[in-house]
DRENVODREN-885966 format. One record per atom (N, C-alpha, C): x, y, z; residue in three letters; atom name. Coordinates in pm, 1 decimal, padded with zeros to 6 digits, always signed. Layout:
xx|yy|zz|resn|name
X|Y|Z|ala|CA
...
//
This chain:
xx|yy|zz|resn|name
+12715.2|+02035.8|+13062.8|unk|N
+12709.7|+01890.6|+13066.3|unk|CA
+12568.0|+01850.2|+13107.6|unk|C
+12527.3|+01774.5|+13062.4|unk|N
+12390.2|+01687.7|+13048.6|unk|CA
+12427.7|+01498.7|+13170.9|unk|C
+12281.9|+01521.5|+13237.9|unk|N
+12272.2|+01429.2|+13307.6|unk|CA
+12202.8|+01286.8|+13246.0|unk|C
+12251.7|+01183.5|+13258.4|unk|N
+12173.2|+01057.2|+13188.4|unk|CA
+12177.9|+00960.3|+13295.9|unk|C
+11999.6|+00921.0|+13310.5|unk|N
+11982.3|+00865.5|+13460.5|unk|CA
+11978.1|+00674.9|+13367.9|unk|C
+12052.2|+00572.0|+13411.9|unk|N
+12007.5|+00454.1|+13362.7|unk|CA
+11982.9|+00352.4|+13470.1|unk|C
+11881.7|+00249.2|+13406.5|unk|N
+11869.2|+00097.6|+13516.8|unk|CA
+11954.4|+00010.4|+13504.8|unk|C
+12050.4|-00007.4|+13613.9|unk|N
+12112.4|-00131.6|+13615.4|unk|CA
+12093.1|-00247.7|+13673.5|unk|C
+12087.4|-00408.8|+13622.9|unk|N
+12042.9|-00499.6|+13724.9|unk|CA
+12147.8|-00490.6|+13798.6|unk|C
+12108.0|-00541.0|+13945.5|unk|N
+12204.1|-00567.2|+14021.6|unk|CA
+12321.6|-00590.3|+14035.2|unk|C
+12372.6|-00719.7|+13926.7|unk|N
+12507.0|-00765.4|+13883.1|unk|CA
+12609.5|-00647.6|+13815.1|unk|C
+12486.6|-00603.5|+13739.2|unk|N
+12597.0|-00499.4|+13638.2|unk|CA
+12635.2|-00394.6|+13762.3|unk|C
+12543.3|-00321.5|+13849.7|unk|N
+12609.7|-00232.9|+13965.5|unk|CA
+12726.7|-00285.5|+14027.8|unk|C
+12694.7|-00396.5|+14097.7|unk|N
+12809.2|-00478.1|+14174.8|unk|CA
+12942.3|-00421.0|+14095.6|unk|C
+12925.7|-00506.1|+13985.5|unk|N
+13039.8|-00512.9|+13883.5|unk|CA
+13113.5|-00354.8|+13882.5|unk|C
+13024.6|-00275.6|+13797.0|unk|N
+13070.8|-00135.4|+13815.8|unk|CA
+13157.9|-00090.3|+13919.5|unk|C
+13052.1|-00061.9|+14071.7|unk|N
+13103.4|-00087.5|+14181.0|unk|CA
+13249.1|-00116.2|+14206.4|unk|C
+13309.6|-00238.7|+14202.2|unk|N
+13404.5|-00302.8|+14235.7|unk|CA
+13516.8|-00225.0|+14090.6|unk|C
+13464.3|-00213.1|+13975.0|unk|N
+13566.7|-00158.8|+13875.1|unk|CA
+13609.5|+00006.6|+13944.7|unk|C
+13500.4|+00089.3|+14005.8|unk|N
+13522.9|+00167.4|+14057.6|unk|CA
+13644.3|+00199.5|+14140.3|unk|C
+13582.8|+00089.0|+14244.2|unk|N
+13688.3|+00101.9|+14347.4|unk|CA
+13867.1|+00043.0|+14284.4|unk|C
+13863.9|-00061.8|+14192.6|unk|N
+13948.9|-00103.6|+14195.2|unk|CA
+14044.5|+00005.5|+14059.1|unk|C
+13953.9|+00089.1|+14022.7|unk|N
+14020.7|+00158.9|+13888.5|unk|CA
+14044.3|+00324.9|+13984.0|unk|C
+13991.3|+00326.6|+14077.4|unk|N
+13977.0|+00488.1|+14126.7|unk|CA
+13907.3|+00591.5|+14084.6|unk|C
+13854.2|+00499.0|+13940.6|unk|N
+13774.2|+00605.2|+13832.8|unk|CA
+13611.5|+00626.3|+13924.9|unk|C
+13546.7|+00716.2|+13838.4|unk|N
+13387.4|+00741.8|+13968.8|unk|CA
+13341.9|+00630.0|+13853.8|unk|C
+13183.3|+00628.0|+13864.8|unk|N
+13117.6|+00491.1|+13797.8|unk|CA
+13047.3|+00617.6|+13685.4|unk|C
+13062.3|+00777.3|+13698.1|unk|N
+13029.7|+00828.8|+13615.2|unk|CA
+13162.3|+00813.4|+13478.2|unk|C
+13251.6|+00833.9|+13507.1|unk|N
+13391.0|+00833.9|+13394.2|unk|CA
+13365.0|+00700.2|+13357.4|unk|C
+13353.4|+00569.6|+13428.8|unk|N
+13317.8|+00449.9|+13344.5|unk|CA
+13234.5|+00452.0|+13264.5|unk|C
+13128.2|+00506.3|+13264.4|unk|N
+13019.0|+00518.0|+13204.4|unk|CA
+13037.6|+00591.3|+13093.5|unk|C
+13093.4|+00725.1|+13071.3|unk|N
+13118.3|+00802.6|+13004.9|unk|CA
+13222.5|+00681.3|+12841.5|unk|C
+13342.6|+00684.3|+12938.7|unk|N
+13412.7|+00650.9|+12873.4|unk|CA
+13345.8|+00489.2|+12775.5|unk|C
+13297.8|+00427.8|+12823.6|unk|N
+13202.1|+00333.1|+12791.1|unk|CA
+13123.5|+00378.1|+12658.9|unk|C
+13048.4|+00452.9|+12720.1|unk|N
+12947.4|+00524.0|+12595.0|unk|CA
+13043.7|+00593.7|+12467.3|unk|C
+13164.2|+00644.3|+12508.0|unk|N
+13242.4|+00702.3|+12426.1|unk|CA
+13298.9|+00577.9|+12294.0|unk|C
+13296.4|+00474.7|+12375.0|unk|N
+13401.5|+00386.7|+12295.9|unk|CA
+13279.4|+00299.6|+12171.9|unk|C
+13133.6|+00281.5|+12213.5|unk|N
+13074.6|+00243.1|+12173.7|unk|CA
+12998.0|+00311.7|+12053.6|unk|C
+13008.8|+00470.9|+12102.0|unk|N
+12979.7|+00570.2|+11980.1|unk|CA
+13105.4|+00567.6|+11871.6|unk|C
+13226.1|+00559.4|+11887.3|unk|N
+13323.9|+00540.9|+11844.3|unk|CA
+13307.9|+00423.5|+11772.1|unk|C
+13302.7|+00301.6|+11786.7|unk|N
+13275.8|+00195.7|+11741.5|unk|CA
+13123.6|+00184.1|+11604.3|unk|C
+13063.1|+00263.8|+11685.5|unk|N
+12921.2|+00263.7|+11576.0|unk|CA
+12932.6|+00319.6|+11474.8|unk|C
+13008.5|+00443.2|+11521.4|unk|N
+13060.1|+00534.1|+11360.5|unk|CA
+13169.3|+00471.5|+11266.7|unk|C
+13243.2|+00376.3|+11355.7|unk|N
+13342.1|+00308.2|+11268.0|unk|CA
+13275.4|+00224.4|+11188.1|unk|C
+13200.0|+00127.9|+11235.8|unk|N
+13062.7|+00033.6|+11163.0|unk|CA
+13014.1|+00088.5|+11002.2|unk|C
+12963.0|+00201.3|+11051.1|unk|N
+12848.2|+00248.6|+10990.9|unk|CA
+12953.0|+00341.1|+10876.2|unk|C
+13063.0|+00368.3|+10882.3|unk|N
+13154.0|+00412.2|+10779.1|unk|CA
+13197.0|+00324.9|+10697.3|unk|C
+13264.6|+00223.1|+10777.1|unk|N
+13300.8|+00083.2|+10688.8|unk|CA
+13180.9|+00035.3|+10617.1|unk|C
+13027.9|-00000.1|+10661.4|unk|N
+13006.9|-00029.8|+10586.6|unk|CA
+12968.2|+00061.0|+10446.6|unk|C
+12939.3|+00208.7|+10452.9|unk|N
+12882.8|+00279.2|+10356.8|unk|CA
+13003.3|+00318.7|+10287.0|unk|C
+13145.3|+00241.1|+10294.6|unk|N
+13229.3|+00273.1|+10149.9|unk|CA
+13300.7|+00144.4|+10163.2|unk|C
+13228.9|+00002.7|+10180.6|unk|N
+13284.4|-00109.2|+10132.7|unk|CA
+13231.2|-00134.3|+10020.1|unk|C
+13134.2|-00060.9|+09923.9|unk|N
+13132.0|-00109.9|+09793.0|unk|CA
+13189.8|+00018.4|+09714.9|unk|C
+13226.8|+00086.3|+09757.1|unk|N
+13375.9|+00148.7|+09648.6|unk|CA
+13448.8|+00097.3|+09705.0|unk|C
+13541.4|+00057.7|+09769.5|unk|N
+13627.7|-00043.3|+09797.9|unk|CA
+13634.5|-00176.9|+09691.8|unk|C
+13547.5|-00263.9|+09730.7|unk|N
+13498.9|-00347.5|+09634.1|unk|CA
+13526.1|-00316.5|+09470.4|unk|C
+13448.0|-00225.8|+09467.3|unk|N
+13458.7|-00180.0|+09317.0|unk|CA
+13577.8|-00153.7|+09304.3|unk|C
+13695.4|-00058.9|+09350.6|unk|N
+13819.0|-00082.5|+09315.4|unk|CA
+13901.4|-00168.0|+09328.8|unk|C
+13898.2|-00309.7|+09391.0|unk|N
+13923.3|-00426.4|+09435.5|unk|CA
+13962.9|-00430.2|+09541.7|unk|C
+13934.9|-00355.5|+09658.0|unk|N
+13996.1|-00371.0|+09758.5|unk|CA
+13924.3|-00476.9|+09883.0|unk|C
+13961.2|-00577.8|+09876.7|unk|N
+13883.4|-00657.8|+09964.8|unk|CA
+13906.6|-00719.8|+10114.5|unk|C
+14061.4|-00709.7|+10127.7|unk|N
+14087.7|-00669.6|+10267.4|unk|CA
+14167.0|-00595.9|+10308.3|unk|C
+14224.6|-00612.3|+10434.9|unk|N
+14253.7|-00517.5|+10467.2|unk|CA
+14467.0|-00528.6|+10419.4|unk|C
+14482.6|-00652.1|+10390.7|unk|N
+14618.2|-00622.5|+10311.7|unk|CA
+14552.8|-00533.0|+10150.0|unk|C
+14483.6|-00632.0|+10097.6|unk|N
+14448.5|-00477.6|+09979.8|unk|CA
+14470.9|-00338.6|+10012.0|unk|C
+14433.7|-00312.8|+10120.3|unk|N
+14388.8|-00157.0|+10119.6|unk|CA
+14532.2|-00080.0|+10178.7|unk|C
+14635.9|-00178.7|+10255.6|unk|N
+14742.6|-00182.4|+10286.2|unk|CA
+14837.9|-00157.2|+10141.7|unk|C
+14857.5|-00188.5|+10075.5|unk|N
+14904.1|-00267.6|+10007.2|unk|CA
+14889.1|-00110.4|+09924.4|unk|C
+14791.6|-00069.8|+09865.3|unk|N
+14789.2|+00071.6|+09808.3|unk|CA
+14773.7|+00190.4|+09885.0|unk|C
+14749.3|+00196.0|+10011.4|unk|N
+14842.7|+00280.7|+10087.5|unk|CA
+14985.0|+00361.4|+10138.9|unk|C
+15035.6|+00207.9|+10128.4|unk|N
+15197.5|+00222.1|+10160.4|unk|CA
+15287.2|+00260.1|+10056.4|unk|C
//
Protein backbone atom coordinates (compact mmCIF):
# COMPACT_ATOMS: atom_id res chain seq x y z
CA UNK A 1 0.00 0.00 0.00
CA UNK A 2 1.10 3.46 -1.08
CA UNK A 3 0.92 6.66 1.05
CA UNK A 4 -0.90 9.94 -0.42
CA UNK A 5 -0.09 13.07 1.65
CA UNK A 6 -3.05 15.96 0.72
CA UNK A 7 -3.91 19.85 1.78
CA UNK A 8 -6.97 20.37 3.37
CA UNK A 9 -8.51 23.86 4.18
CA UNK A 10 -9.53 23.96 7.47
CA UNK A 11 -13.34 23.45 6.95
CA UNK A 12 -12.87 20.39 4.88
CA UNK A 13 -10.62 18.83 8.09
CA UNK A 14 -13.21 19.94 10.62
CA UNK A 15 -15.78 18.30 8.46
CA UNK A 16 -13.80 15.04 7.94
CA UNK A 17 -12.98 15.14 11.55
CA UNK A 18 -16.48 15.12 12.88
CA UNK A 19 -17.55 12.38 9.88
CA UNK A 20 -14.81 10.42 11.55
CA UNK A 21 -15.86 10.47 14.79
CA UNK A 22 -19.42 10.25 14.02
CA UNK A 23 -18.97 7.21 11.30
CA UNK A 24 -16.09 5.33 13.51
CA UNK A 25 -14.44 5.09 10.14
CA UNK A 26 -10.39 6.58 10.40
CA UNK A 27 -10.28 9.84 7.98
CA UNK A 28 -7.89 7.39 6.02
CA UNK A 29 -11.04 4.79 4.90
CA UNK A 30 -12.99 8.14 4.17
CA UNK A 31 -10.60 9.13 2.01
CA UNK A 32 -9.99 5.95 0.40
CA UNK A 33 -13.43 5.14 -0.07
CA UNK A 34 -14.00 8.73 -1.48
CA UNK A 35 -11.30 8.40 -4.05
CA UNK A 36 -12.76 4.94 -4.83
CA UNK A 37 -16.20 6.22 -5.68
CA UNK A 38 -14.88 9.07 -7.78
CA UNK A 39 -12.53 6.73 -9.86
CA UNK A 40 -15.59 4.66 -10.22
CA UNK A 41 -17.60 7.46 -11.38
CA UNK A 42 -14.85 8.74 -13.95
CA UNK A 43 -14.65 5.41 -15.60
CA UNK A 44 -18.38 5.32 -15.74
CA UNK A 45 -18.21 8.94 -17.55
CA UNK A 46 -15.61 8.23 -19.77
CA UNK A 47 -17.33 4.74 -20.94
CA UNK A 48 -20.68 6.27 -21.45
CA UNK A 49 -19.38 8.72 -23.26
CA UNK A 50 -17.00 6.63 -25.77
CA UNK A 51 -20.08 4.23 -26.80
CA UNK A 52 -22.91 6.86 -26.86
CA UNK A 53 -22.48 7.16 -30.55
CA UNK A 54 -23.00 3.42 -31.23
CA UNK A 55 -25.79 3.69 -29.12
CA UNK A 56 -27.05 6.54 -31.09
CA UNK A 57 -26.37 4.89 -34.23
CA UNK A 58 -28.48 1.98 -33.23
CA UNK A 59 -31.16 4.26 -31.84
CA UNK A 60 -30.69 3.98 -28.52
CA UNK A 61 -31.20 7.27 -26.89
CA UNK A 62 -32.18 6.69 -23.42
CA UNK A 63 -32.07 4.88 -21.02
CA UNK A 64 -35.79 3.24 -21.52
CA UNK A 65 -34.30 2.52 -25.16
CA UNK A 66 -31.56 0.62 -23.94
CA UNK A 67 -34.04 -0.99 -21.37
CA UNK A 68 -36.36 -1.79 -23.61
CA UNK A 69 -33.80 -4.12 -25.80
CA UNK A 70 -32.32 -5.57 -22.94
CA UNK A 71 -35.20 -7.09 -21.27
Amino acid sequence: MSTLTIRLDPKLEKALDRLARTTGKTKSEIARDALKREVAVTRFRDLRHKTLPFADAQGLLTDEDVFRVVS
